[in-house]
C-alpha positions as CSV (number, residue, x, y, z in Angstrom):
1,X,110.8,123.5,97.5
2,X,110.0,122.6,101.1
3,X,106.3,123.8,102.1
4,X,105.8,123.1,105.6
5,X,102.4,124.2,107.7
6,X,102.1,124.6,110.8
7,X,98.6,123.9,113.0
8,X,98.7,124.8,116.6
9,X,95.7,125.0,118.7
10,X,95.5,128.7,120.5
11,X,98.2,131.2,119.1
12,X,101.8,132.3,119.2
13,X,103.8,135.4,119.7
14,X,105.5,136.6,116.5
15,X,109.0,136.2,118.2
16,X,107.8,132.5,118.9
17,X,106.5,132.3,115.2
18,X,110.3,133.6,114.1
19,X,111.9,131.6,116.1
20,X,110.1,128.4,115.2
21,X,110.3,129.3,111.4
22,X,114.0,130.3,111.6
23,X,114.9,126.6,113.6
24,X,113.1,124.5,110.6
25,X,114.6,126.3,107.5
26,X,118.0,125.8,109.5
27,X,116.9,122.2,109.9
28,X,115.5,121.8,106.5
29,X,118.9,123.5,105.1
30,X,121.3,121.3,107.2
31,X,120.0,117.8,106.9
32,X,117.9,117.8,103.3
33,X,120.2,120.3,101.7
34,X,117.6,122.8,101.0
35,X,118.2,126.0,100.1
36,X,116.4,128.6,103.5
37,X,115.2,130.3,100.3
38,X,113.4,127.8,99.3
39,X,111.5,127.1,102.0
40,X,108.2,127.6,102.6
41,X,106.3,128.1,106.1
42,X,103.0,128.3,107.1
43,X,101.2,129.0,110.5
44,X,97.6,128.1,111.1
45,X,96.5,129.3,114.6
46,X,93.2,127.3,115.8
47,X,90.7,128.1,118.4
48,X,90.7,125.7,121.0
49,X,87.0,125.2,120.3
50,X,88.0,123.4,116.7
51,X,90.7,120.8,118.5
52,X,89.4,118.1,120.6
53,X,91.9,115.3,122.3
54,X,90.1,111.8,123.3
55,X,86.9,112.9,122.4
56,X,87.4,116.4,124.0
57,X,87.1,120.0,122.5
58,X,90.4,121.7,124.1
59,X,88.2,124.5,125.4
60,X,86.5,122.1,127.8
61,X,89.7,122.2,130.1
């Protein structure tokens, strides 16, 4: 069973979150053979306050 999770830093639309989710079961189906019903995804939206890049928290942009 494929689990994936997904971390971004800010959010995502719910059409975006569906259309991201429906591209990597398709992926995960076509090129590992796994069944889309087995697959598993997760979204975990971030506050750019809890990223930082080079030292950076992403809010400080």
């Amino acid at each position: 069973m494929p689990y994936v999770n997904i971390r971004i830093a800010g959010t995502l639309s719910r059409e975006q979150k569906a259309k991201i989710a429906e591209e990597i079961t398709d992926t995960l189906e076509r090129i590992a053979l796994k069944p889309a019903s087995y697959t598993y995804i997760a979204f975990d939206e971030l506050p750019d306050e809890n990223w930082a890049i080079a030292g950076k928290l992403l809010d400080e942009e």
